[in-house]
matplotlib code that plots the C-alpha trace (Angstrom):
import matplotlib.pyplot as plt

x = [-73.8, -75.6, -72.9, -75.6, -76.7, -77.2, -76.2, -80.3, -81.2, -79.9, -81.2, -79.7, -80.7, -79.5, -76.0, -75.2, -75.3, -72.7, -69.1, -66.1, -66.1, -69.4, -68.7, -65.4, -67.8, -69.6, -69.2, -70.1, -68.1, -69.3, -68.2, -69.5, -69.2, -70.1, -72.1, -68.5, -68.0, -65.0, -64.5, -65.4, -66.0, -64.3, -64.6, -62.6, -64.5, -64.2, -60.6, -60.0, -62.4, -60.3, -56.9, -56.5, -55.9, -58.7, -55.8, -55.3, -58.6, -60.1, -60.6, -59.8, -62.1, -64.0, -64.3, -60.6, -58.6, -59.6, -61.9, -61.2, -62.5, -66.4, -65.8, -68.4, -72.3, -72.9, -71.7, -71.4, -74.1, -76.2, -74.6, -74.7, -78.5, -79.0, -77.3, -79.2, -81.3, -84.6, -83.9, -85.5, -83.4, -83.2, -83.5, -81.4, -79.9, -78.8, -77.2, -74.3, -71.1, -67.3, -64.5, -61.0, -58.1, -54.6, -54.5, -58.0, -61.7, -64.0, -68.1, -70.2, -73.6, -73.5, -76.7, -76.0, -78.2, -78.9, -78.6, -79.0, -75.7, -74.1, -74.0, -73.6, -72.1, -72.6, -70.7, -71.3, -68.9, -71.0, -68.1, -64.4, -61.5, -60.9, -56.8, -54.5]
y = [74.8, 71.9, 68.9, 66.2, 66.4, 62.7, 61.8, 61.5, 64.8, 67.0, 68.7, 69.6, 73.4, 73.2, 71.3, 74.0, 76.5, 75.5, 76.7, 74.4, 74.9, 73.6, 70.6, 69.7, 69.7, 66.7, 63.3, 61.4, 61.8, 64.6, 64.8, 67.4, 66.2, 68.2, 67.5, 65.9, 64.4, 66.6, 67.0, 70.6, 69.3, 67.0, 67.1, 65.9, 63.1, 61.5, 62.5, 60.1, 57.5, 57.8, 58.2, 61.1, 64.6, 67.1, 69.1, 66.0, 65.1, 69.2, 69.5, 65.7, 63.3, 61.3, 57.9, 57.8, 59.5, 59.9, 56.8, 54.0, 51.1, 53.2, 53.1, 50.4, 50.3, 49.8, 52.9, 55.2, 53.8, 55.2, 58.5, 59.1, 58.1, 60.4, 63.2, 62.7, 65.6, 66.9, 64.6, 67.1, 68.4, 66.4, 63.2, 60.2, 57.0, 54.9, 51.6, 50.2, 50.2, 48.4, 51.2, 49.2, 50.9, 49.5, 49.4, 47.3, 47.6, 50.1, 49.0, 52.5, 53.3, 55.7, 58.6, 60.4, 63.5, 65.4, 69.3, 72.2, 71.0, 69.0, 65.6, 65.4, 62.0, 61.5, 58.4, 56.7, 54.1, 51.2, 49.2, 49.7, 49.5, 46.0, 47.0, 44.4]
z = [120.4, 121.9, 122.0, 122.6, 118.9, 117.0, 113.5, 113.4, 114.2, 112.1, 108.4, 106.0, 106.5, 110.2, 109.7, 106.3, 108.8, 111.5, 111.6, 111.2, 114.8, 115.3, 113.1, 115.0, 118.2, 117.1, 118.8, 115.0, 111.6, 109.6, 105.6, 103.4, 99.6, 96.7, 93.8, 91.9, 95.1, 96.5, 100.0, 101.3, 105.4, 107.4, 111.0, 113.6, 114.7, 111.4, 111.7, 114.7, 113.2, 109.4, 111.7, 108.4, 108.3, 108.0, 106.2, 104.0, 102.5, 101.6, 97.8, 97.3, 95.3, 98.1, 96.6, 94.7, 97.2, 100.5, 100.9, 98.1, 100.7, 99.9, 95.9, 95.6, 94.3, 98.4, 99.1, 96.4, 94.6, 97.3, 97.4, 93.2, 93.6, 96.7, 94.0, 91.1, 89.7, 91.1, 94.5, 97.4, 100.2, 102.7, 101.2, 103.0, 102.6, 106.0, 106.0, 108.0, 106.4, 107.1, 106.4, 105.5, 106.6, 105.8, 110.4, 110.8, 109.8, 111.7, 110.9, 111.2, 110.6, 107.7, 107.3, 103.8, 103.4, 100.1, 101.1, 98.2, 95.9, 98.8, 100.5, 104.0, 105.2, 108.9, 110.6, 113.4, 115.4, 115.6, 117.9, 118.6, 116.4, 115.0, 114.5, 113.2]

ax = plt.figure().add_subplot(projection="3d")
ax.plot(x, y, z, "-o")
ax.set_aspect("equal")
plt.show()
């Protein structure tokens, strides 16, 4: 797998397709969500950016228990809309986003992508941890 993949170049076709493997190999976040917004992929990258558990957030509700800081119209509005029936595949939402941790803020620059009955969240690190 070619490592020096971007956030930006990737479809929805193309990232379905990888292994957990290949997701793990990525230098952004990757978070697959379904259509009820349940985590099904959550690479390691993300892990070190969330400082949580791949383990821990599989089969969890995205906005209520693995991420409250994103249950906001900002943020999840963005994602229901991206959701919503008869939106094509590969249709995106970017925008910068602050993730509030209970150890410090992290800003990231978030690229949601609709796939066939998934979201892919991809996060980016737009500077370094601002721990408390």
């Amino acid at each position: 797998m070619n490592v020096q993949l971007t956030a930006e170049s990737l479809d929805a076709n193309r990232i379905a397709k990888f292994s957990r493997s290949d997701y793990d190999h990525l230098a952004f976040g990757v978070i697959e969500l379904d259509r009820g917004f349940i985590v099904r992929t959550y690479n390691q990258s993300e892990s070190t950016i969330a400082r949580r558990d791949p383990a821990d957030t599989i089969g969890k509700h995205f906005f209520r228990e693995v991420a409250p800081c994103t249950d906001v119209d900002d943020f999840r509005g963005r994602l229901v809309t991206l959701m919503e029936d008869g939106v094509p595949i590969d249709t995106e939402a970017r925008f910068d986003y602050t993730f509030r941790f209970a150890w410090g803020s992290r800003r990231v620059r978030i690229r949601a992508l609709r796939g066939a009955d998934t979201c892919w969240v991809f996060v980016t690190p737009l500077r370094s941890f601002d721990d408390r």
